[in-house]
C-alpha positions as CSV (number, residue, x, y, z in Angstrom):
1,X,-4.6,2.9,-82.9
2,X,-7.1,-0.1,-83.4
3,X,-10.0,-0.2,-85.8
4,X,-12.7,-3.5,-84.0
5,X,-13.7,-5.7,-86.6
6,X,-16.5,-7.8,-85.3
7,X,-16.7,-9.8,-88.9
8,X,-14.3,-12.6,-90.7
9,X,-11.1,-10.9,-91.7
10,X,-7.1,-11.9,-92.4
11,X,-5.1,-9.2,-93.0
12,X,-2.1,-10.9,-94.3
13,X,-4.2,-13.3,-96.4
14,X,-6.2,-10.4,-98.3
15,X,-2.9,-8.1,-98.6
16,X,-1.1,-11.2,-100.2
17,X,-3.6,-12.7,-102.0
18,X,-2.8,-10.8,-105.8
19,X,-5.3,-8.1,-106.1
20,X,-3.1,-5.6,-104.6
21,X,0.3,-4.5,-105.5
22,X,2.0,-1.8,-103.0
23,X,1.5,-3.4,-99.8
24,X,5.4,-5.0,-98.3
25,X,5.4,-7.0,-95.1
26,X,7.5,-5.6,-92.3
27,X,8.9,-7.5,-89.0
28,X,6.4,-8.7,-86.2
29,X,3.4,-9.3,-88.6
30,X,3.6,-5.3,-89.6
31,X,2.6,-4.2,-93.4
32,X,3.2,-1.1,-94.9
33,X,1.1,0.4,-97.8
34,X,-0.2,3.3,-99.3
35,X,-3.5,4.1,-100.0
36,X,-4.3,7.7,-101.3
37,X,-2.0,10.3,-99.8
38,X,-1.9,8.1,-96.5
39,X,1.4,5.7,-95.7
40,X,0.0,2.9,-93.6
41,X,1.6,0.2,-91.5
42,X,-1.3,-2.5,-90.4
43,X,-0.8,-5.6,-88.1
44,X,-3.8,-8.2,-87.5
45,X,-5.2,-7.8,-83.7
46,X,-7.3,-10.3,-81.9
47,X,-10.1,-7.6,-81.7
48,X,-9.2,-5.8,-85.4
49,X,-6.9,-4.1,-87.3
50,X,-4.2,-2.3,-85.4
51,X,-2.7,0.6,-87.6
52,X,-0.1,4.0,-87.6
53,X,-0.7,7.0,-90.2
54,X,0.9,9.2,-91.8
55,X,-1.0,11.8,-94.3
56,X,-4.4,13.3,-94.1
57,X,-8.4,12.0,-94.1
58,X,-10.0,9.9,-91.9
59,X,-8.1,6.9,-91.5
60,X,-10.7,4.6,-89.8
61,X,-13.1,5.4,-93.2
62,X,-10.7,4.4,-95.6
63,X,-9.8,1.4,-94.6
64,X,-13.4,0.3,-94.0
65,X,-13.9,1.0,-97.4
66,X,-10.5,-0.3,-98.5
67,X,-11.4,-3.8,-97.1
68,X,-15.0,-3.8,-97.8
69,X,-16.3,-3.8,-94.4
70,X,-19.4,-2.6,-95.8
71,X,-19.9,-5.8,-97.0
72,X,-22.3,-8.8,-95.4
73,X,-19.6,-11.4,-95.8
74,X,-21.4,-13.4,-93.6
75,X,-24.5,-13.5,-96.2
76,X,-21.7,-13.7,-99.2
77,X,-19.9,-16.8,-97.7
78,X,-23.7,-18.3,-97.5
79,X,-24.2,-17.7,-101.3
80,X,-20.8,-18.7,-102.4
81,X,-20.0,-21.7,-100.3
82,X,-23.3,-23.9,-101.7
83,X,-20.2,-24.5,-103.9
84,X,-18.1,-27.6,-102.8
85,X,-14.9,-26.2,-103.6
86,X,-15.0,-22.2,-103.0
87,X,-16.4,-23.4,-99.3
88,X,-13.2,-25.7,-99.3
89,X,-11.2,-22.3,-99.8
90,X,-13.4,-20.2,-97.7
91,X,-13.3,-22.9,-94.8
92,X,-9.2,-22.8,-95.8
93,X,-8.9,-18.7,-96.1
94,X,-11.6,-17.6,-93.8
95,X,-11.6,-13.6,-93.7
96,X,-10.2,-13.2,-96.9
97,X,-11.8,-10.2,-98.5
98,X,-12.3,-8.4,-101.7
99,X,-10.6,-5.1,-101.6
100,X,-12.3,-1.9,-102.7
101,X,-9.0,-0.2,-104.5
102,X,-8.8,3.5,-106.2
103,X,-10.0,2.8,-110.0
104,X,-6.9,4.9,-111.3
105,X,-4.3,3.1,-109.4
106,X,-5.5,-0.2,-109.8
107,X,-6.0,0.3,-113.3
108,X,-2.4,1.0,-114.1
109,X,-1.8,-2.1,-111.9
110,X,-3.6,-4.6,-113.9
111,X,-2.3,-3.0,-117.4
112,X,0.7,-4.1,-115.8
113,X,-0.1,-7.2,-115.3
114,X,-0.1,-8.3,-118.6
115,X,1.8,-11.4,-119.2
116,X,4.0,-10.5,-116.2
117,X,3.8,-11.7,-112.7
118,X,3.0,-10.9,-109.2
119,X,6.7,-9.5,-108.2
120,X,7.3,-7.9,-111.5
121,X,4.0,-6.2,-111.4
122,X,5.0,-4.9,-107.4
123,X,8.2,-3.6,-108.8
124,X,6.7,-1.9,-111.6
125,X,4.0,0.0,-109.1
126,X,6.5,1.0,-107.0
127,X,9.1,2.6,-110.0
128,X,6.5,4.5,-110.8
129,X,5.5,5.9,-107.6
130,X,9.2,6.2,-106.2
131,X,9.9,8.1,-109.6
132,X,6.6,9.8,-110.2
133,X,4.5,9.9,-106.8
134,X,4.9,12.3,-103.6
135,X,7.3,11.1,-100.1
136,X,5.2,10.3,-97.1
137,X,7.5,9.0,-94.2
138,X,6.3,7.1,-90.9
139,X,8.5,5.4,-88.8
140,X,11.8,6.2,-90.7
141,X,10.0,4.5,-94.0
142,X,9.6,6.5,-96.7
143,X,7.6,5.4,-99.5
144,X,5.7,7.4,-102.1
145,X,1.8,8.0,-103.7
146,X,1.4,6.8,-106.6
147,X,1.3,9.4,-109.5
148,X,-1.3,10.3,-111.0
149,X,-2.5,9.9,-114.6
150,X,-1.4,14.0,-115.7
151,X,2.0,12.9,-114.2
152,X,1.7,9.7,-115.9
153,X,1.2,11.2,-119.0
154,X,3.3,13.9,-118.7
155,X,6.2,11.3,-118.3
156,X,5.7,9.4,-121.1
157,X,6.5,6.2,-122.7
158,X,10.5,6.5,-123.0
159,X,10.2,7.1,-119.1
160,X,7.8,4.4,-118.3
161,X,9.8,2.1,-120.4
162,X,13.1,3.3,-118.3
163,X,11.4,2.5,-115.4
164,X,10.8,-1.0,-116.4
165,X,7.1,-1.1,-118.0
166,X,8.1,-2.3,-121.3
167,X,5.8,-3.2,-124.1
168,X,2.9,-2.2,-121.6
169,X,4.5,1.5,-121.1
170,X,2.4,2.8,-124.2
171,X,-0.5,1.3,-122.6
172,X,-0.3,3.5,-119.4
173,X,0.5,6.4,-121.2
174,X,-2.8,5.7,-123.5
175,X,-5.1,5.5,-120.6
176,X,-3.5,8.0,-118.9
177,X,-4.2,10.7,-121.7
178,X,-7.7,9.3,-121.7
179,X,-8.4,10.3,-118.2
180,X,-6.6,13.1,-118.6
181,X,-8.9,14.5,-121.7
182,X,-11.9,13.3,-120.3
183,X,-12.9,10.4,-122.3
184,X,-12.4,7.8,-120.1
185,X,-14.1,8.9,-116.7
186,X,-13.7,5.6,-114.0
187,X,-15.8,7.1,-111.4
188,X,-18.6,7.2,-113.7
189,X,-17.6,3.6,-114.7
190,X,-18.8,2.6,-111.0
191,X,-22.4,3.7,-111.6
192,X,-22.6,1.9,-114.8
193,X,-23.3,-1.7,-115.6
194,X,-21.2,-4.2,-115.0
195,X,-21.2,-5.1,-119.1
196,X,-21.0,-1.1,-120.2
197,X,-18.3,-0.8,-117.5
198,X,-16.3,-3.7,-119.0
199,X,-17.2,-3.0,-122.9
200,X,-15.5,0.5,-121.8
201,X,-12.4,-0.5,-120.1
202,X,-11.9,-2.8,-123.7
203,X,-12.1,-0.2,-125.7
204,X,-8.4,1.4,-124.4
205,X,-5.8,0.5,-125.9
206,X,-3.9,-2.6,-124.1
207,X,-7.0,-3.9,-121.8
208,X,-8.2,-7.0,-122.8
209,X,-11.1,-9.0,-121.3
210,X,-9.4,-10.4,-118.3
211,X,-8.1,-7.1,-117.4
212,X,-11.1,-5.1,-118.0
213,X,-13.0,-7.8,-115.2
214,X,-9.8,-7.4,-112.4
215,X,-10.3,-3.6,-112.9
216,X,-14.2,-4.4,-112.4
217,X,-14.5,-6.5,-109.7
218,X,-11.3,-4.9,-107.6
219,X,-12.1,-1.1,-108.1
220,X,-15.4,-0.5,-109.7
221,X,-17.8,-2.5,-107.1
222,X,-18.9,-5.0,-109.8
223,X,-18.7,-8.3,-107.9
224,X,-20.4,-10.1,-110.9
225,X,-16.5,-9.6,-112.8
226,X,-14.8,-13.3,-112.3
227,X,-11.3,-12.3,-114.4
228,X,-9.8,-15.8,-115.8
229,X,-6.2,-15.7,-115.5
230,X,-3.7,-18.6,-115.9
231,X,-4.8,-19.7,-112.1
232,X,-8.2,-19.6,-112.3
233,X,-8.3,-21.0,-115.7
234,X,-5.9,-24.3,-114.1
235,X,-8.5,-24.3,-111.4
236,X,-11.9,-24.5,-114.0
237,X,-10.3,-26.7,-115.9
238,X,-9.0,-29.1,-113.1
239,X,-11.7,-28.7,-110.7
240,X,-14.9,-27.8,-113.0
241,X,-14.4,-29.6,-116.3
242,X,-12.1,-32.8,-115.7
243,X,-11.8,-34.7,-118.6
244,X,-13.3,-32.4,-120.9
245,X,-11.6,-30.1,-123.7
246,X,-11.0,-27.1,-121.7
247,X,-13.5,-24.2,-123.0
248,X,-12.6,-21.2,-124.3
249,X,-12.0,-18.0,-121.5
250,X,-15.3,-16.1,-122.8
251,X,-16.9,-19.2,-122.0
252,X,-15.7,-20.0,-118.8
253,X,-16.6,-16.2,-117.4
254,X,-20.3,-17.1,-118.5
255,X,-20.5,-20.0,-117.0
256,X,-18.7,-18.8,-113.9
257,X,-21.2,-15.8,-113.8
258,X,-24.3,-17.6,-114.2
259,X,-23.0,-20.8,-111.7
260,X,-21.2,-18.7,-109.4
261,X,-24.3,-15.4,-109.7
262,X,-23.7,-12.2,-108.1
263,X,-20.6,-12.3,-106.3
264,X,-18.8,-15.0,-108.9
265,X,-15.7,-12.1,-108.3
266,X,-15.5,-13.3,-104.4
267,X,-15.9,-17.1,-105.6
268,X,-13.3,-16.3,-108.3
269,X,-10.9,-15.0,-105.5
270,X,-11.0,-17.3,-103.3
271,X,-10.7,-19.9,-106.1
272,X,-7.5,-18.0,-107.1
273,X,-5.9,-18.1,-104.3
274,X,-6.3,-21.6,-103.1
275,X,-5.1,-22.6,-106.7
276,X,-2.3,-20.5,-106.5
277,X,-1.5,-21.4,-102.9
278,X,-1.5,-25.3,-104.1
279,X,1.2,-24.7,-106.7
């Protein structure tokens, strides 16, 4: 089946570009992911997004919402790129996009991702839904959904550490209870402010700033969010303050949000990626 996109888009480059962490690249420019209870295998298509399903809902929905397709990239790239160096990236990586991920999922994905890296953090997602999650199978694949936070919790931090979480296995476990009793609600973190969204997110045990804004900006629509990380803080320094005594990370998001405005988290993405890609 095809879904047209009539709008910049590159499949490959927004699957590998770090803010996701179940997608695997198959032969002839296939990728297979899951998203929900739906196993997906997606190839790039002159006129779209060619794509084969297994599980329920409407497939053609979700991924419009999974790749933001609702969004006017057209009027983003026009704010973003009055800056020399994200229109550099966005000339480099046209069609990369922001993608719109499932606030539970992608929380436990960036809890992972504390000083780890972007394989580790893929092995890690996958251990836990292979162990934890439910089979879908398409095309002799099998691959699983990822569990949720009662089975998360239910398993525990001896299991999570088995399956190769570590010191962040307590973590998990924390903000799975928390959803699971109530008190941290990440739906209802989508209709708050962008700072009471992240003052929340901080306040669980084992998310730190830069966490709390890739949780933000990757699952809670707050495109403001520009998370430094060890990339993005190599390309300020190199790119935006040369010379000078590199600032401290709480500095550089303000100055990012206020220089970069309302969508500094597509500016910071692109600026990600082309640092990392440089490497």
């Amino acid at each position: 089946m095809l879904l047209p996109i009539d709008q910049p888009f590159d499949l490959g480059e927004s699957l590998e570009s770090g803010q996701a962490h179940r997608w695997r690249k198959l032969s002839d420019g296939w990728y297979s992911g899951v998203l929900g209870d739906s196993l997906l295998h997606l190839r790039q298509d002159p006129a779209g997004l060619e794509y084969r399903v297994a599980g329920g809902g409407n497939t053609e929905s979700l991924l419009r919402a999974y790749f933001r397709l609702d969004d006017d990239i057209n009027a983003i790239y026009a704010d973003i790129c009055r800056d020399r160096r994200v229109a550099e990236m966005v000339a480099a990586y046209p069609g990369l996009r922001i993608l719109r991920q499932e606030p539970w999922e992608c929380t436990v994905a960036f809890i992972c991702s504390s000083t780890s890296n972007i394989p580790r953090i893929h092995q890690n997602m996958e251990a836990m839904a292979d162990s934890l999650g439910e089979p879908l199978e398409l095309d002799g694949e099998v691959r699983h959904t990822f569990p949720s936070a009662q089975r998360l919790a239910s398993a525990g931090e001896a299991r999570l550490r088995e399956l190769g979480l570590g010191f962040r296995a307590p973590y998990v476990v924390a903000a799975a209870e928390q959803v699971c009793d109530g008190a941290l609600d990440l739906d209802e973190l989508i209709r708050r402010p962008y700072g009471d969204a992240k003052a929340r997110l901080m306040e669980c045990y084992g998310i730190g700033a830069k966490i709390a804004d890739c949780i933000a900006v990757f699952s809670l629509e707050k495109l403001e969010a520009f998370p430094v990380d060890v990339w993005v803080r190599r390309a300020l320094a190199e790119w935006y303050f040369p010379m000078q005594k590199k600032p401290p990370d709480r500095a550089m998001v303000e100055w990012a949000q206020d220089y970069f405005g309302q969508y500094a988290g597509y500016s910071q993405q692109y600026l990600f990626h082309g640092r990392r890609k440089q490497k």
